[in-house]
N, C-alpha and C positions, 0 to 999 in steps of 0.2 A: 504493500500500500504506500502510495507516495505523497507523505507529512510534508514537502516542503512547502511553504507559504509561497502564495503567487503575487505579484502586485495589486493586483485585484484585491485580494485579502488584505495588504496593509493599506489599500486605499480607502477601501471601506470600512477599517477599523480607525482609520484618522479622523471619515466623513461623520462616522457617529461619535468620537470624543469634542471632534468641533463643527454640530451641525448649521452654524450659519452659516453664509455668503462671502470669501473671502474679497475684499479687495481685487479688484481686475489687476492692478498696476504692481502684486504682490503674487497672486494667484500661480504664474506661472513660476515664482522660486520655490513654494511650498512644494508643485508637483513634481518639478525637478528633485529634488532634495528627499520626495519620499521615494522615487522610481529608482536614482544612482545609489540611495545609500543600501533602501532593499536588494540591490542585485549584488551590493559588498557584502553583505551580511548572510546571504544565502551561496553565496563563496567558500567553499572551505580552507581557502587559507587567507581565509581576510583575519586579520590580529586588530584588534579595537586595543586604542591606547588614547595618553595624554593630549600626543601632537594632533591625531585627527578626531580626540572630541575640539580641542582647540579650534581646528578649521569647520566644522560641523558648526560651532556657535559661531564664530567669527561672522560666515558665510550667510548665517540667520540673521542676529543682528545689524551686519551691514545693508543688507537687502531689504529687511524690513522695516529701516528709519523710517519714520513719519507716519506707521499704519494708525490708523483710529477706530475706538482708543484703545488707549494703552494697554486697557485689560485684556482686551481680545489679542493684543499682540504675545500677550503671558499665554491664555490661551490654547492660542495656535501652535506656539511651544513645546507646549505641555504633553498637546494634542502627536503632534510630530511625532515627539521621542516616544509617548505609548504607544502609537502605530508600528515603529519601527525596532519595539522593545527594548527602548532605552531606560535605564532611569532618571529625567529629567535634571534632577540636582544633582546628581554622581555627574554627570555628562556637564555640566553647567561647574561646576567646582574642582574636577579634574581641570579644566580650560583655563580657569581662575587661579589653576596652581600655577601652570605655565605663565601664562600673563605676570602675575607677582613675581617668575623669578628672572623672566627676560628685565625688568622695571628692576630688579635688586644686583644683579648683574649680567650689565647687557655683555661688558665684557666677554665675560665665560663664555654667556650664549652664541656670540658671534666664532669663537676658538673652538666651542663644540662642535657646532653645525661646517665647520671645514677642517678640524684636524683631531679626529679622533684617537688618536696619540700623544693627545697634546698632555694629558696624566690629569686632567680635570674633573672633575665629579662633582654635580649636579643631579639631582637624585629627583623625579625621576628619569629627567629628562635624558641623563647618562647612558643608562641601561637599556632606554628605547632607542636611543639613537645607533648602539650595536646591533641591536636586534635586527632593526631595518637595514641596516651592513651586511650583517652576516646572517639571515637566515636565509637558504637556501627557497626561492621560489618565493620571495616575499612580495606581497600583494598590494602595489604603490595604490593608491587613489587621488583623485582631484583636490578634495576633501584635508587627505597629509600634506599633498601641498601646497593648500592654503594656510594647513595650519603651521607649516615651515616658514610661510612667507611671515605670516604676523606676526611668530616669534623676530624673524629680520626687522619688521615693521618698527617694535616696540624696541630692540636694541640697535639697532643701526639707520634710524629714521632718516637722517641727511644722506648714505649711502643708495640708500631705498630712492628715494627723492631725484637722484642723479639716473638717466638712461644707463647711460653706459656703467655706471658703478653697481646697479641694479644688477644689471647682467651679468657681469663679471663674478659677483656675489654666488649667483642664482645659481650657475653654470659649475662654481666650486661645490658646492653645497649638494647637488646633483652627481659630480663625481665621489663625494666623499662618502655618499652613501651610496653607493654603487647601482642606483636604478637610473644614472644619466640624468644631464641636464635637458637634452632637447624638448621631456615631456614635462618638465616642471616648468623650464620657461612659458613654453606653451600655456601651459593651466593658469600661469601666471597672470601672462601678458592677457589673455581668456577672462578670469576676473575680474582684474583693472579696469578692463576696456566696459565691462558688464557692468560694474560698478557706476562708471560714466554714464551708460544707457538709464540707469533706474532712475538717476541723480535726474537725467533730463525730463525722464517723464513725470517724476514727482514736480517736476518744478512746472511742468505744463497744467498740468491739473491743478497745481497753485494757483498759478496765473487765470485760469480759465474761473475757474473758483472764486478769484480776486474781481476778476472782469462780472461776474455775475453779480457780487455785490451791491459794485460800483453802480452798477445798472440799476438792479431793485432800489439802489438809495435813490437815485437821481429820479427815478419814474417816482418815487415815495416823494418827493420834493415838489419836483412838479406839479402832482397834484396837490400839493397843500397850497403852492402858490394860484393856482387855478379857482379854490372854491374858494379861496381869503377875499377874492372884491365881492364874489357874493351872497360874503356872509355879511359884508359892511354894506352891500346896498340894500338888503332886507332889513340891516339894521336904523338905515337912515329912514327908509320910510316908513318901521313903524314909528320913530319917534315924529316923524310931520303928522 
């Protein structure tokens, strides 16, 4: 009998933790994000770690600024990681580790992620980072590296900032841990540019939003100034 879960199944398990209507301009990260990480997860040599709940939040959060409101953005979250059999705060606090120790030292982070010889220990980022070296047939994702780029993010933010220091970065970091840079640049250069798309469609819907306003106020106006003389010439002739 064949137990393995379909997409279908964690779609329909997502669609009954968050039965409302998501956002159009958000809709397609959530179904992305359940379809890629289900097809890692029913992988057998997918390894769940630090780095890629890191890029798993990362990826959420960035995509999801501005969703309203706020609660439904928790939510949708929530929603996500029980479709996808996560535990929402494990997954959300493992990220959180990382995050606090690239900010405590970026240093390290940046000597880890390209010299792992370098005799540094960082815990737990140390032991995952050989793992993905050296285990035999190890299962890159989109997802690890994002959550490689944000650890660079957070300790090398001027480096990150620069094209070509980016790259050169990116490309080390890809050799060192032995699944190549061409596919990490790739996911890379893939997010960023994704990032920029959301950024512009949120800010359309601002503006359209804005412009709606504007509008309702001005037509709101209008007509106040429209009935104001005839409320003053009804008022003149009753007093004659």
């Amino acid at each position: 009998m064949n137990t393995v879960r379909t997409v279908s199944d964690t779609k329909k398990d997502f669609y009954l933790a968050f039965p409302k209507p998501i956002n159009q301009v958000y809709r397609r990260v959530v179904d992305e994000l359940l379809v890629e990480v289900h097809l890692l997860k029913v992988n057998q040599t997918f390894v769940y770690d630090s780095i890629f709940a890191l890029g798993f939040v990362t990826t959420f959060d960035r995509f999801t600024v501005g969703y309203k409101p706020e609660t439904d953005r928790f939510a949708v979250f929530h929603a996500l990681c029980s479709a996808l059999q996560f535990d929402s705060d494990r997954i959300r606090q493992d990220a959180a580790t990382l995050s606090d120790l690239a900010k405590q030292s970026p240093n390290d982070i940046k000597t880890l992620l390209t010299n792992l010889d370098a005799g540094i220990s960082l815990e737990p980022l140390s032991s995952q980072l050989q793992t993905i070296a050296h285990k035999e047939n190890f299962k890159y994702s989109r997802l690890l590296g994002v959550g490689l780029y944000a650890l660079l993010e957070i300790s090398e933010p001027e480096a990150i900032a620069d094209n070509t220091k980016r790259e050169e970065i990116i490309k080390l970091v890809g050799e060192t841990l032995k699944f190549g840079s061409d596919r990490l640049l790739k996911d890379v250069d893939l997010y960023r540019s994704n990032l920029e798309k959301i950024e512009q469609a949120r800010q359309m819907i601002a503006d359209m939003v804005e412009a709606e306003r504007k509008k309702r106020a001005s037509k709101a106006a209008a007509t106040v100034e429209t009935e104001a003389p005839v409320e003053t010439t009804e008022a003149t002739s009753e007093q004659s």
